[in-house]
KETI-357233 format. One record per residue (C-alpha): residue number from 0; residue in one letter; x, y, z. Coordinates in pm, 1 decimal, m for minus. Each point is the difference from the previous one (the first is absolute). Layout:
! residues N
<seq: NUM	type: A	xx: X	yy: Y	zz: Z>
...
This chain:
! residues 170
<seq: 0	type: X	xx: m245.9	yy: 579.0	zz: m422.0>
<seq: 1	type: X	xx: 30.2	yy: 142.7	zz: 331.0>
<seq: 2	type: X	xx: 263.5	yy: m147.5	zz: 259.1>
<seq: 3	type: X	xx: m238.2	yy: m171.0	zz: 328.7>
<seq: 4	type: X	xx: 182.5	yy: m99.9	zz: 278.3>
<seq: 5	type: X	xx: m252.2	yy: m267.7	zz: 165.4>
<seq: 6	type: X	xx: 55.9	yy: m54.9	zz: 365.3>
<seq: 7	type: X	xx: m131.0	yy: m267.0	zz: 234.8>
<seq: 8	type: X	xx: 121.8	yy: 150.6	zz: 294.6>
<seq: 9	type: X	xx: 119.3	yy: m220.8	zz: 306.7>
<seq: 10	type: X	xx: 324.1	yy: m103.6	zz: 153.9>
<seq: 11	type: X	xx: 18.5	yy: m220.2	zz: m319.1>
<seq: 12	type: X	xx: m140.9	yy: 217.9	zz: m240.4>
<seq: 13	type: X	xx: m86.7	yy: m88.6	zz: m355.7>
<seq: 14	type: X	xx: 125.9	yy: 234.4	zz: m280.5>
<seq: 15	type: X	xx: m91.6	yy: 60.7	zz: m341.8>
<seq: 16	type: X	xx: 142.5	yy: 237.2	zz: m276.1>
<seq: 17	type: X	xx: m5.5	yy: 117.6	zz: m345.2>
<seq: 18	type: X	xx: 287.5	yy: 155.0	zz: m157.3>
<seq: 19	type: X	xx: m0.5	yy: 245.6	zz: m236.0>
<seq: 20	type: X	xx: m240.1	yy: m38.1	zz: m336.2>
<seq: 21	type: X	xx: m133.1	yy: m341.4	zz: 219.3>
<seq: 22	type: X	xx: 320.0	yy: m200.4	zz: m86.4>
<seq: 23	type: X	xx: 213.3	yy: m174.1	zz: 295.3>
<seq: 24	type: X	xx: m349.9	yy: m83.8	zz: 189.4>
<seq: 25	type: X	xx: 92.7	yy: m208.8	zz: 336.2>
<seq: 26	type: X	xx: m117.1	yy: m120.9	zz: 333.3>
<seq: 27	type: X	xx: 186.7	yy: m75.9	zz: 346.5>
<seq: 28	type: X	xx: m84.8	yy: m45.9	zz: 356.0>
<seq: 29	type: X	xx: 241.4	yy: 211.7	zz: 221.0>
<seq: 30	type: X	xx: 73.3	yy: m57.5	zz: 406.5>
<seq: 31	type: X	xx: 54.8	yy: 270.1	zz: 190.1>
<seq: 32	type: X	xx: 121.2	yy: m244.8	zz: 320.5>
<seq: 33	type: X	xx: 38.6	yy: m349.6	zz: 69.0>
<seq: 34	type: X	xx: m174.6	yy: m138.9	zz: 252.8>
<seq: 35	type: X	xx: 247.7	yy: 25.9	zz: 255.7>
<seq: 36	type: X	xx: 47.4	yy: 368.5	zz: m62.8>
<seq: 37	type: X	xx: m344.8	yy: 62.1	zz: 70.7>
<seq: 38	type: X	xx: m37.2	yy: m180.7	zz: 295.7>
<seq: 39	type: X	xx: 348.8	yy: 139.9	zz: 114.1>
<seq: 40	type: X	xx: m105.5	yy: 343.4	zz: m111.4>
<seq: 41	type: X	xx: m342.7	yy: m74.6	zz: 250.8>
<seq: 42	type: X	xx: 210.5	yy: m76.4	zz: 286.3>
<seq: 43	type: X	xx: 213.0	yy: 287.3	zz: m13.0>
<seq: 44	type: X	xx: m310.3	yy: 234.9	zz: m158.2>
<seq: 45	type: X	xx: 148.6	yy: 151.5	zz: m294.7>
<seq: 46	type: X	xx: m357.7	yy: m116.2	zz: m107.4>
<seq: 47	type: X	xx: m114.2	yy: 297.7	zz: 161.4>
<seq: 48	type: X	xx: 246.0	yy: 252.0	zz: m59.7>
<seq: 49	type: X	xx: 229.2	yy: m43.8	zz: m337.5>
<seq: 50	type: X	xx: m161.2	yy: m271.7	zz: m146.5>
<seq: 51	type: X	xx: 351.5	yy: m154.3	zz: m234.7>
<seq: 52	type: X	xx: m299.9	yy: m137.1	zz: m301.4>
<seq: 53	type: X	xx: m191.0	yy: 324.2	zz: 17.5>
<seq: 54	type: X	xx: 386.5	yy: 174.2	zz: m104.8>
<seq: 55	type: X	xx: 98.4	yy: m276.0	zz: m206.5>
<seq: 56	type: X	xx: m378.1	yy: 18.4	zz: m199.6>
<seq: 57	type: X	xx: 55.7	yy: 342.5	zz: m36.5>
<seq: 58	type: X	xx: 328.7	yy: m1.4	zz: m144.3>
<seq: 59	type: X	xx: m71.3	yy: m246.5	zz: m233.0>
<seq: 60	type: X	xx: m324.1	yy: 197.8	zz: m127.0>
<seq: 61	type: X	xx: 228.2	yy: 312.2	zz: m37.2>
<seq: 62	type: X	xx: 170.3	yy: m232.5	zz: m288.0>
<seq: 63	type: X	xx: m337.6	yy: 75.4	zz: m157.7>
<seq: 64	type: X	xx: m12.1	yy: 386.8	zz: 30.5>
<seq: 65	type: X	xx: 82.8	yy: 71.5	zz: m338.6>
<seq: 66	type: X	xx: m137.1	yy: m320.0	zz: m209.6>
<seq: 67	type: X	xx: m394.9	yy: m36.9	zz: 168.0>
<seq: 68	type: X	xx: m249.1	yy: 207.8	zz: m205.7>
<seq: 69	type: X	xx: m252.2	yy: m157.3	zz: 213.7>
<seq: 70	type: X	xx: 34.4	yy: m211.6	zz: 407.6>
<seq: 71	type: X	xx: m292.6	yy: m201.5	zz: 69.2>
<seq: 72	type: X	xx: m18.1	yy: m232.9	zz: 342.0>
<seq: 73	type: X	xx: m282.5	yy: m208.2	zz: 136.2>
<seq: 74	type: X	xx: m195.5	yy: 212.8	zz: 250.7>
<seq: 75	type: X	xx: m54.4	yy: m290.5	zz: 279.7>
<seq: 76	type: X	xx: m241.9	yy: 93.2	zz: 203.4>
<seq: 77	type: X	xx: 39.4	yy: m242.4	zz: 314.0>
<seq: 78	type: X	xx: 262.3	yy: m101.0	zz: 224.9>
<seq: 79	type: X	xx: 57.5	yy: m274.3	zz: 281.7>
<seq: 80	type: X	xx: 177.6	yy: 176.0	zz: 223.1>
<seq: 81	type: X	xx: 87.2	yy: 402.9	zz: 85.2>
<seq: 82	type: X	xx: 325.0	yy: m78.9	zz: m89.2>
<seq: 83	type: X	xx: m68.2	yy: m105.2	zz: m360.8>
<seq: 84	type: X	xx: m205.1	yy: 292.1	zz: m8.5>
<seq: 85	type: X	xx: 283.8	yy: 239.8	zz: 66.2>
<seq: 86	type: X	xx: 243.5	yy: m169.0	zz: m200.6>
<seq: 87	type: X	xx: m255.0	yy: 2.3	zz: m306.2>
<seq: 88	type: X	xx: m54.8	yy: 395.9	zz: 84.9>
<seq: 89	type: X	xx: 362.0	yy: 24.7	zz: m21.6>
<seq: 90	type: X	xx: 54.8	yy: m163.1	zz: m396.3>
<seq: 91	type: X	xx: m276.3	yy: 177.8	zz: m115.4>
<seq: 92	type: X	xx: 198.0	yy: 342.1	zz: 123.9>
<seq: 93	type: X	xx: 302.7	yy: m147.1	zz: m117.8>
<seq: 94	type: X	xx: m158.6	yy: 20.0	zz: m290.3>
<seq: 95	type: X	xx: m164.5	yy: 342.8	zz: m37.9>
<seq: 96	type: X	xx: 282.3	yy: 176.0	zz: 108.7>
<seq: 97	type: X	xx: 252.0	yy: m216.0	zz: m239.5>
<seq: 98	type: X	xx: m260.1	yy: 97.0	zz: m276.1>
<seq: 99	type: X	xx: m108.2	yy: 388.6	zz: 71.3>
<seq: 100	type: X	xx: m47.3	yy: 93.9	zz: m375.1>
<seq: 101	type: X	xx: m154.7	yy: m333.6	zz: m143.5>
<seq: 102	type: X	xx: m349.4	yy: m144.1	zz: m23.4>
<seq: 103	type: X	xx: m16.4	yy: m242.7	zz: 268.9>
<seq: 104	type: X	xx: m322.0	yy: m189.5	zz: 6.0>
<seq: 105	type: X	xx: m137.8	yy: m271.4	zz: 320.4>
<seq: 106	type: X	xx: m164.2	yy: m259.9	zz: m172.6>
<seq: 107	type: X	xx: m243.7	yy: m141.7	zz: 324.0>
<seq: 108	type: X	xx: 26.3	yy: m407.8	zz: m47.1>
<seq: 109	type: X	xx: m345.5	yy: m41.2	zz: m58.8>
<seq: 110	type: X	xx: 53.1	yy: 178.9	zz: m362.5>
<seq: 111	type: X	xx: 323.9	yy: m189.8	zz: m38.7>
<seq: 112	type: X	xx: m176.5	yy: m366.0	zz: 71.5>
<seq: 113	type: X	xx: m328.1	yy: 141.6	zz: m230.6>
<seq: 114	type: X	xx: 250.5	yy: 112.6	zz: m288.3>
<seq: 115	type: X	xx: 225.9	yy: m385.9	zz: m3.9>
<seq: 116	type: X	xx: m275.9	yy: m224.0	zz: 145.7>
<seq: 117	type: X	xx: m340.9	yy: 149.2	zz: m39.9>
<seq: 118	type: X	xx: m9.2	yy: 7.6	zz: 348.2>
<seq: 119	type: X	xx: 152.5	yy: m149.3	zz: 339.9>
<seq: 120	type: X	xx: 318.2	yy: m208.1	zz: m53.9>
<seq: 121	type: X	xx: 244.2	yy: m168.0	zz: 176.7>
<seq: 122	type: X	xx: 384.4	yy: 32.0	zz: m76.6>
<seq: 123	type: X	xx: m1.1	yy: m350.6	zz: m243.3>
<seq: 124	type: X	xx: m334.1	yy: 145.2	zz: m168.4>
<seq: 125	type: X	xx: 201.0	yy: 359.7	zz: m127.2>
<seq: 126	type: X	xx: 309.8	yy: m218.8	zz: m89.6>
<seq: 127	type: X	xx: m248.8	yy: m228.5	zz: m190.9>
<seq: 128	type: X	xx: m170.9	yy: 301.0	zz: m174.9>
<seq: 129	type: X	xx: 273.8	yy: 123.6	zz: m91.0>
<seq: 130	type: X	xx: 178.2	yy: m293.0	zz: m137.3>
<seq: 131	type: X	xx: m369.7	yy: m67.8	zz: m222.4>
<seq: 132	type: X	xx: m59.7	yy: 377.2	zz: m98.3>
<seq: 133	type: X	xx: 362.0	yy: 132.3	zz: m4.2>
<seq: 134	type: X	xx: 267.4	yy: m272.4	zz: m91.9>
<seq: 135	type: X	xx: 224.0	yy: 214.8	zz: m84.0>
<seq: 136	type: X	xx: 66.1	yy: 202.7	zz: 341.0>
<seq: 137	type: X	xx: m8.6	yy: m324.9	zz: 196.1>
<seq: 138	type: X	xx: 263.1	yy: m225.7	zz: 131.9>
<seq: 139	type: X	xx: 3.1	yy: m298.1	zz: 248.6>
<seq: 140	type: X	xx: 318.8	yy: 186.7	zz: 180.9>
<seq: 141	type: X	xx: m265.1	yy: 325.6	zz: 92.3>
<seq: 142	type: X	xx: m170.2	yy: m29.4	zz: 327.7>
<seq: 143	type: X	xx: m331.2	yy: 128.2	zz: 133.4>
<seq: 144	type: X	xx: 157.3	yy: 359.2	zz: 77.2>
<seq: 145	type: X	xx: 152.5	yy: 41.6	zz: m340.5>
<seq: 146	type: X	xx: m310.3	yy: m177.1	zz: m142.8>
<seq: 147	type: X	xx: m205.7	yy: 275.8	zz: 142.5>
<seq: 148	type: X	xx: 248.9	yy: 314.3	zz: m115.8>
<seq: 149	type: X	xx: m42.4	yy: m135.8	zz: m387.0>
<seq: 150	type: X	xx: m381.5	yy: m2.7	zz: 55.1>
<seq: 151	type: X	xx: 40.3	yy: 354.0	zz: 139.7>
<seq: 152	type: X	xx: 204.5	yy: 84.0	zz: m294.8>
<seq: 153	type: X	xx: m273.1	yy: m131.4	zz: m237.7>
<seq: 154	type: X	xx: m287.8	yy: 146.7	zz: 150.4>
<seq: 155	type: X	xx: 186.9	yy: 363.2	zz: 1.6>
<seq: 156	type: X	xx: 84.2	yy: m55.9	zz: m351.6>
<seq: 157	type: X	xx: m344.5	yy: m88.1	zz: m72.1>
<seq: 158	type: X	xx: m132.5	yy: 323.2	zz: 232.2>
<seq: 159	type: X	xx: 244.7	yy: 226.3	zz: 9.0>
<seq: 160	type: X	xx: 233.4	yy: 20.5	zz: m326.4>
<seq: 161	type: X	xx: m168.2	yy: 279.0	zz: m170.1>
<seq: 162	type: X	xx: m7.1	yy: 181.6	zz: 295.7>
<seq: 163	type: X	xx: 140.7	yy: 371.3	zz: m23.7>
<seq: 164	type: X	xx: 364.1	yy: 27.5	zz: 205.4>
<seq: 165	type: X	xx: m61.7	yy: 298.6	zz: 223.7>
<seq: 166	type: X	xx: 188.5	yy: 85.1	zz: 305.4>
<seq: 167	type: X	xx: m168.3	yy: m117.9	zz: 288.3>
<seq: 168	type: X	xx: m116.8	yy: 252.6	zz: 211.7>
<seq: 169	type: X	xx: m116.5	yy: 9.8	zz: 391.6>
């Protein structure tokens, strides 16, 4: 079984992994910055020029480097504000350049929502699918951004687990 590293990405963003031979499966939700620190962070713009979750994201996903046959993040395609659109620019290169040699694949949420709901959902309609068609990844501790990485997880296991490992190239 190939090792997927599911991402949700955010300033709380949901993770999902495999271990080796599929054993030691688990889901979190990790914060890059409290609330505070983000608004502090705004004040003093750090937003704009060192962002502290875009380094902290990225050393976490270097963690990774070695274990992920295979990264896979929901590919939102919207944002409410410029703002969230730059920060979500900036996981997504977190993640490419943490990952230069592995198959990273953007999942848009449309597939994601079609693949656990058979179509549109809201955040207590994925936890509910997955608590009816997959008992045994679900817990009542997971919230919506770790609900969302193990449906990522499932859907590239589904799509994407007999996919060739070749380096990734430009």
């Amino acid at each position: 079984m190939k090792r997927i590293l599911a991402l949700d990405l955010g300033t709380h963003t949901g993770v999902a992994f495999n271990s080796a031979n599929g054993v030691g499966f688990w889901a979190e939700t990790k914060a890059w910055a409290t609330d505070e620190e983000v608004t502090r962070n705004g004040k003093s713009r750090l937003d704009r020029r060192c962002d502290p979750r875009i380094t902290r994201f990225f050393d976490y996903l270097k963690t990774f480097e070695a274990e992920a046959d295979i990264v896979v993040f929901e590919d939102v395609l919207f944002a409410s504000s410029r703002m969230q659109a730059h920060l979500w620019a900036s996981f997504r290169t977190a993640v490419w350049l943490a990952f230069p040699d592995t198959l990273i694949e953007c999942v848009p949420t449309g597939t994601l929502k079609k693949f656990a709901c058979n179509g549109g959902a809201t955040k207590d309609k994925m936890s509910l699918a997955l608590k009816r068609k997959f008992p045994m990844y679900w817990k009542a501790k997971y919230d919506d951004n770790a609900i969302d990485a193990i449906w990522l997880w499932l859907w590239a296991d589904k799509n994407l687990s007999r996919t060739p490992l070749t380096k990734q190239t430009p």
